[in-house]
N, C-alpha and C positions, 0 to 999 in steps of 0.2 A: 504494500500500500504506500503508496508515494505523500508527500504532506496534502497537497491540495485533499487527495481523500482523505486523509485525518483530520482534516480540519474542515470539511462537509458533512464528514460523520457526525460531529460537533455540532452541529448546526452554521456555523462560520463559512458564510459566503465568501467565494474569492473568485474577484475580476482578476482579467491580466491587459496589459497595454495591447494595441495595436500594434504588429508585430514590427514595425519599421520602427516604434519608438521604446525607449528604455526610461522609465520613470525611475532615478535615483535618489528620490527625497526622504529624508530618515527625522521624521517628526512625530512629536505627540504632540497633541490639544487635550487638556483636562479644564471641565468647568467652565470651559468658554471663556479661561482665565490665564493660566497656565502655559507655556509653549515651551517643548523641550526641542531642539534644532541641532544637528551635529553631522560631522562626519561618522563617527564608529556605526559599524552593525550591532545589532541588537540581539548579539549572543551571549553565553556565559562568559567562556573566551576573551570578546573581549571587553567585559565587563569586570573581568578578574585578572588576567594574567596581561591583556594589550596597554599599550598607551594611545588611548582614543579622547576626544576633545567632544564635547557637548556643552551648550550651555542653558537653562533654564529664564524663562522670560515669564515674567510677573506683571502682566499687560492684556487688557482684555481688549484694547486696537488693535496690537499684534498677533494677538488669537483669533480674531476678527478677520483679518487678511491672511494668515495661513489656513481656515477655514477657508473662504473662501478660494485658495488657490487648489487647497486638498477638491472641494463638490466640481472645479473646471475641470479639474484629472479623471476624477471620475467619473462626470456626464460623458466626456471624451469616452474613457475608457466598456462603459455599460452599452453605449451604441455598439461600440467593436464587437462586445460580448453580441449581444441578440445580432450583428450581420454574421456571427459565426466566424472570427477570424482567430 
């Protein structure tokens, strides 16, 4: 079972980009408040062992526009899904 079905089985829907694009944004939104933003991936690895740089934003403007730029990724993304690409 590959993740995508793990995480279907789950209930946890997963879109994927259109295949010519690579979405590489590595954020959280919490609370419509909160903004975590960084380069590391969001493993254990390297959450323990790497040196990864992130930083936490305490701003509900700039949670306001990374929302917003997350729902453009995804309307993008959800067409891609139902034409089947």
């Amino acid at each position: 079972m590959n993740d995508t079905q793990k995480l279907n089985k789950e209930g946890i829907e997963v879109e994927y980009d259109y295949p010519k694009v690579r979405t590489h944004d590595k954020l959280v939104v919490v609370d419509c408040k909160y903004t975590v933003v960084g380069a590391h991936n969001w493993t254990e690895a390297a959450l323990t062992e790497q040196n990864e740089s992130s930083i936490l934003i305490k701003s509900e403007a700039i949670a306001k526009d990374f929302l917003k730029h997350f729902y453009q990724i995804h309307d993008q993304t959800e067409k891609y899904v139902k034409m089947g690409w």
